[in-house]
N, C-alpha and C positions, 0 to 999 in steps of 0.2 A: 266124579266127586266122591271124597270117600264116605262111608256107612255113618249115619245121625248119632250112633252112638262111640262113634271114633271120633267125633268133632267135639274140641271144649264150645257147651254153651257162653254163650253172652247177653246180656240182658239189651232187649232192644235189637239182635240181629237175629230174626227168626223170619223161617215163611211156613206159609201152607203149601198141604197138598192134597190128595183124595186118595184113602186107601181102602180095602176092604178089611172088613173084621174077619178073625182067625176062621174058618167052617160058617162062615155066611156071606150070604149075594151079598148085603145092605153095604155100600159105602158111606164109611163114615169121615169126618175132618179133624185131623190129628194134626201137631204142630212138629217140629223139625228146628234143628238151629243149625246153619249153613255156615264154613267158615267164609271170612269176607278176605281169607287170602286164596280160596278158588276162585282165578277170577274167570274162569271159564261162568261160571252162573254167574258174579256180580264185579265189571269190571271196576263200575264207581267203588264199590266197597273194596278192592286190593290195599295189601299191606304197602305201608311205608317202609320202603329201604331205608337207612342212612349208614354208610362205611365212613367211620371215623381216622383217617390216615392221618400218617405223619405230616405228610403236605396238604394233604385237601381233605373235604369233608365233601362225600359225595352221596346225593341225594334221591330220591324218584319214587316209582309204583312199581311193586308186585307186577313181574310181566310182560315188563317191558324191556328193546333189548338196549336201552343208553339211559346212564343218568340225567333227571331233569335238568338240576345244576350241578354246579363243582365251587364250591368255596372253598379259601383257604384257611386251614386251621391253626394259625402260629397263635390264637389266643387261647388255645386248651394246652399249647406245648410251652414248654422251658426253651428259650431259643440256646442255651448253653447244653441242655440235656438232650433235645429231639426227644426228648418220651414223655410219658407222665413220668411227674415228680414225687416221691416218696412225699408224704401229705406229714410224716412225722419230724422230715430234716427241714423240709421246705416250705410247713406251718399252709400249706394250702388248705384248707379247710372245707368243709361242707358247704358252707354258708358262701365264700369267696367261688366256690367250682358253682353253686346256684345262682348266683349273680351272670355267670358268662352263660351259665346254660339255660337256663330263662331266657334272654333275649334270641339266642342263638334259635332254641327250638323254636319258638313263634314266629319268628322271622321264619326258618326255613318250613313249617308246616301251613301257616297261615298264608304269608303271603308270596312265597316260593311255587311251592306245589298247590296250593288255595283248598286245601281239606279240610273237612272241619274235625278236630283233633280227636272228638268223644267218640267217632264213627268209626275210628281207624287202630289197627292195630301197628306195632312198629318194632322191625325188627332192629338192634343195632348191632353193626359189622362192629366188634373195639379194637383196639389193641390189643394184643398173644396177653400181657401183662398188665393190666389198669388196675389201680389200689382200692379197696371197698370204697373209700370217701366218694370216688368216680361216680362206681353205680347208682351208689346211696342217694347223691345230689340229683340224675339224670330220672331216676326213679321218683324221687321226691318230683319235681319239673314234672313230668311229664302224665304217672299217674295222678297226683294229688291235684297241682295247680292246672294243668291244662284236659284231665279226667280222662287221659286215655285209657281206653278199656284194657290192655296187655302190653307187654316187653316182653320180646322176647332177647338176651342178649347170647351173640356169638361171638365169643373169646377167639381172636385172631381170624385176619382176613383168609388164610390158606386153607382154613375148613371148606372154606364156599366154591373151591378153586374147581375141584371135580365136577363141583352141579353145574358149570358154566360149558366143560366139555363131553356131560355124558355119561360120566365114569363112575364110579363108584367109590372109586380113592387111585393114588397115584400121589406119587414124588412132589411134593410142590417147591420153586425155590424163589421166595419173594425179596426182590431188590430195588429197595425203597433208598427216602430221601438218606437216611442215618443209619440204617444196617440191613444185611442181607440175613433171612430168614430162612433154613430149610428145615422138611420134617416132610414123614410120610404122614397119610392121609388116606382112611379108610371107614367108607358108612359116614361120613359126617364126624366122625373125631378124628383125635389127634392120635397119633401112638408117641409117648410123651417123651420116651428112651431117647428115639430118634431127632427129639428138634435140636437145632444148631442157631447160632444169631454171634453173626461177626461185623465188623464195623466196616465194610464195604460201602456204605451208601452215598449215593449223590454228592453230598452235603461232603462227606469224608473223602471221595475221588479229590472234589473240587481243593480241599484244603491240602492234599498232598502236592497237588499238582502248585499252591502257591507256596508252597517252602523249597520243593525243591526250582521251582521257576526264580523266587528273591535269594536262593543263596547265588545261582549265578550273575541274575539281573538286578541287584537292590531295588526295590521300591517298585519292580515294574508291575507287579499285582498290588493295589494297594488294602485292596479288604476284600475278606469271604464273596460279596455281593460282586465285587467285579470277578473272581475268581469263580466264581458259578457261572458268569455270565462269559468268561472266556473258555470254559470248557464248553458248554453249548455251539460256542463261536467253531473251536476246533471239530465239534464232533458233525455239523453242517458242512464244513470245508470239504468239498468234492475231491481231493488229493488226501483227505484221511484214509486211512486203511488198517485195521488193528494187524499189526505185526511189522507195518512199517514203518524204517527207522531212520529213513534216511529224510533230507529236505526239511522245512521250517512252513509251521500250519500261523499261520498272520489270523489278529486277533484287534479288536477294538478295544479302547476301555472306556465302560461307560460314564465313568462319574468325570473323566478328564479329558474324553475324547480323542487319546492318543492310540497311537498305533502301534502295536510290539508284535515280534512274532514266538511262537513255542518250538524248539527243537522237537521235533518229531521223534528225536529217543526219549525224552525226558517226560512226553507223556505215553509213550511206549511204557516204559520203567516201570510207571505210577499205576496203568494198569494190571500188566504182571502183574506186581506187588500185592494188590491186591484180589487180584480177580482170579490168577491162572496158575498161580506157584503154590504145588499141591507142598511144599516143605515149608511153609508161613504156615502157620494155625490158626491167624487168623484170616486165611484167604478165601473166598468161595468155596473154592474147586477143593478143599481142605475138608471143609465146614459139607460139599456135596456129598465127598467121602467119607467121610463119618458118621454121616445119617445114613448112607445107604449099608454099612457095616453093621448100625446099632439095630437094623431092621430087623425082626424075626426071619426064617430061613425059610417058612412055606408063602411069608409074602412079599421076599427079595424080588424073585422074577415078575413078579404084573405090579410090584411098583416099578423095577429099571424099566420097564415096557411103557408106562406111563408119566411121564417125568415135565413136567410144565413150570418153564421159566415168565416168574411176571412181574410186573412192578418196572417204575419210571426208569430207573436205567438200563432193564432189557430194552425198551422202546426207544433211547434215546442212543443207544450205541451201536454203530449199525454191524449185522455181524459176530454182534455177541454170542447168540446159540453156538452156532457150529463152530465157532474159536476155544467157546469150551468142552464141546465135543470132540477136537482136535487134539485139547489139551488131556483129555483122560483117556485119547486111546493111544497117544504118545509117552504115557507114563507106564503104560502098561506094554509098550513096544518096547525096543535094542534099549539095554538101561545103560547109561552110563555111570562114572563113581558117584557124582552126585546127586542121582535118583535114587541110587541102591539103598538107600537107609528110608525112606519116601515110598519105594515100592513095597519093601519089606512089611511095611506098618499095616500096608491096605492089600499084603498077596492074598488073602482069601479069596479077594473081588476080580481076581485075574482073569478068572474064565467064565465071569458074566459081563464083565467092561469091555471086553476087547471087542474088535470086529465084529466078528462069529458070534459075540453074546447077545443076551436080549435086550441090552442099553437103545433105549430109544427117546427122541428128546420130539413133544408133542409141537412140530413147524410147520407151517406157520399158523399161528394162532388163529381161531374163530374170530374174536374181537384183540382190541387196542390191549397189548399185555396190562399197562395201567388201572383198565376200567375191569379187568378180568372177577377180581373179588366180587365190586359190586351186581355185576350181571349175574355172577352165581348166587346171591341175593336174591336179585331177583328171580330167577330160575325156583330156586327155595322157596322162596316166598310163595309161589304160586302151589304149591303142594299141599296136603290134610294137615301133619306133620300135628298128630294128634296125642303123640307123646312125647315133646319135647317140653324144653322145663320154663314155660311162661313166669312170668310174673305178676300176676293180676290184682287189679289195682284193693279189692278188698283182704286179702291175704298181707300186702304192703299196706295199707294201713294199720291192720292190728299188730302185725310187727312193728308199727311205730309206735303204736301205744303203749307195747310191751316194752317196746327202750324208753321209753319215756319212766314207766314205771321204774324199771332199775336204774337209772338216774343218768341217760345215754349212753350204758354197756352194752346192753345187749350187742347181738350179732345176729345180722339179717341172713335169710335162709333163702340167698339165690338158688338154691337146684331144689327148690319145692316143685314135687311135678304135681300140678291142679289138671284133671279132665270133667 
């Protein structure tokens, strides 16, 4: 546990102990205030996780190594944007994000996890990019109406990626429902040069795979929803295989009940496309080498060393690591004319990608790549972490008072560090 005067007090979370005065026998009784996210001393009192993703909102304790629940979040997302929505185009407002987030947190603290809300501290995992409105409403919710003592918030899931395996920082590349994210990752920040975000996700496979499936089959995907639900279908299909092109992967659909099949190049194509062709800019393997270029040059090597693939479509593609493994040491191998403009761009990185370099991709993962963020959460959560930048519920109230005074201008002061 770390040292009493590393730990933020909290009013209500203290113990005793017996210690001796400075140059005397006599013991005396002095007070201590213990953080309630060590849960080695108090497991009841562990922090609440919650990682707010694009698909699910995942939930649990300080400590532990699986989330308690997994809800889905399509009512904090724009189902047309997959992100938060800019609060200025899309009039979302404070008061409208408090309406959703109000029920949501009570529901998941109260009667989810069954905590009582005053006793708990709560870290939330957000999204790389949420608009103040976001925190503003969640902060409102959570310190004011439900009295939780702190917030701590973590700006993107990839922070938390290293506490999950150990590391200190390393490569992370998150590929989620609506876009693939990379950036190095070192102490707990971001190195900001380095992040990358292309439109690879889930969501985006699925809709390539139905434009090019209805221009040669009209009608035979007939919406997103069946179109998500037959890329699942093909990538379960025991005769899938990424790079093969041959044979037809048979598919259901759900809303009709019929039966079609997908040429097996066609979603060959859609993967390339997006995932492996380092000449698309907006591909992965594009978006991988970019970051690893914008990296500083004394922390290239033990980030290529430490390189972790997470999120719902490493998990659901079987094979994906080492196909793009494959694919960046084939780019740097016998070039042909249409790699030569491609190699060119990223030769610096020639003679750390190759074989012989220190590219190494962290396989197979400790836990499910999906749940990877929140476990380092958790992991987090269970440390002193006695200088990171809380937001405590009485510093957020006179920041409200003081917008209130200048007539709702002001601007709230998230990176107040309180110890």
């Amino acid at each position: 546990m770390a040292p009493p005067s590393e730990i933020p007090s909290l009013e209500g979370h203290s113990s005793t102990r017996l210690t001796r005065a400075p140059g005397s026998n006599r013991r005396i009784l002095s007070r201590t205030y213990s953080s309630n996210l060590d849960v080695s001393s108090s497991q009841h009192n562990a922090a609440v996780i919650i990682e707010i993703g694009s698909a699910f909102i995942r939930a649990g304790l300080a400590g532990e190594p699986t989330p308690r629940h997994i809800i889905e979040s399509k009512k904090l997302f724009l189902p047309a944007a997959g992100r938060f929505p800019n609060p200025t185009t899309s009039k979302l407002t404070e008061k409208k994000l408090e309406s959703v987030l109000y029920p949501l947190m009570s529901n998941i603290l109260t009667e989810r996890l069954l905590v009582k809300p005053r006793s708990r501290r709560v870290i939330i995992i957000e999204p790389f990019i949420s608009p103040s409105a976001f925190r503003i409403a969640l902060c409102r919710v959570l310190l004011n109406w439900m009295n939780v003592p702190c917030v701590l918030f973590i700006s993107g899931s990839m922070v938390t990626v290293p506490y999950a395996l150990g590391m200190n920082g390393g490569l992370v590349v998150d590929v989620g429902r609506w876009e693939g994210r990379v950036a190095c990752v070192t102490k707990g920040r971001y190195l900001t040069n380095t992040f990358q975000a292309v439109p690879c996700g889930f969501e985006n496979l699925a809709s390539s795979l139905m434009l090019q499936q209805n221009a040669s089959y009209p009608g035979s995907i007939p919406s997103m929803e069946d179109a998500v639900s037959v890329l699942l279908q093909c990538f379960d299909n025991p005769t899938f295989a990424i790079g093969e092109r041959n044979g037809n992967l048979e598919f259901t659909i759900p809303s009709s009940t019929q039966i079609g099949t997908v040429p097996a190049s066609v979603l060959q194509n859609c993967l390339h496309d997006m995932f492996f062709d380092a000449s698309n800019p907006e591909s992965l393997l594009h978006a991988l080498l970019s970051a690893i270029i914008s990296c500083p040059l004394d922390l290239r090597v033990s980030m290529l060393r430490n390189i972790s693939l997470v999120g719902g479509v490493v998990a659901g593609i079987p094979n994906f690591e080492r196909t793009l493994v494959k694919c960046i040491f084939a780019l740097f191998g016998p070039v042909n004319e249409s790699e030569s403009k491609v190699t060119a761009k990223f030769e610096k990185l020639a003679a750390a990608v190759n074989k012989q370099g220190p590219l190494s991709i962290v396989y197979p993962l400790p836990f499910a790549p999906q749940s990877m963020s929140w476990i380092g959460g958790s992991i987090m959560g269970t440390l002193g972490m006695s200088d990171e930048r809380w937001v405590f519920r009485q510093s957020f109230m006179e920041q409200e008072e003081l917008r209130g005074e200048q007539g709702s201008s002001g601007i709230y002061d998230f990176l107040a560090v309180q110890i």
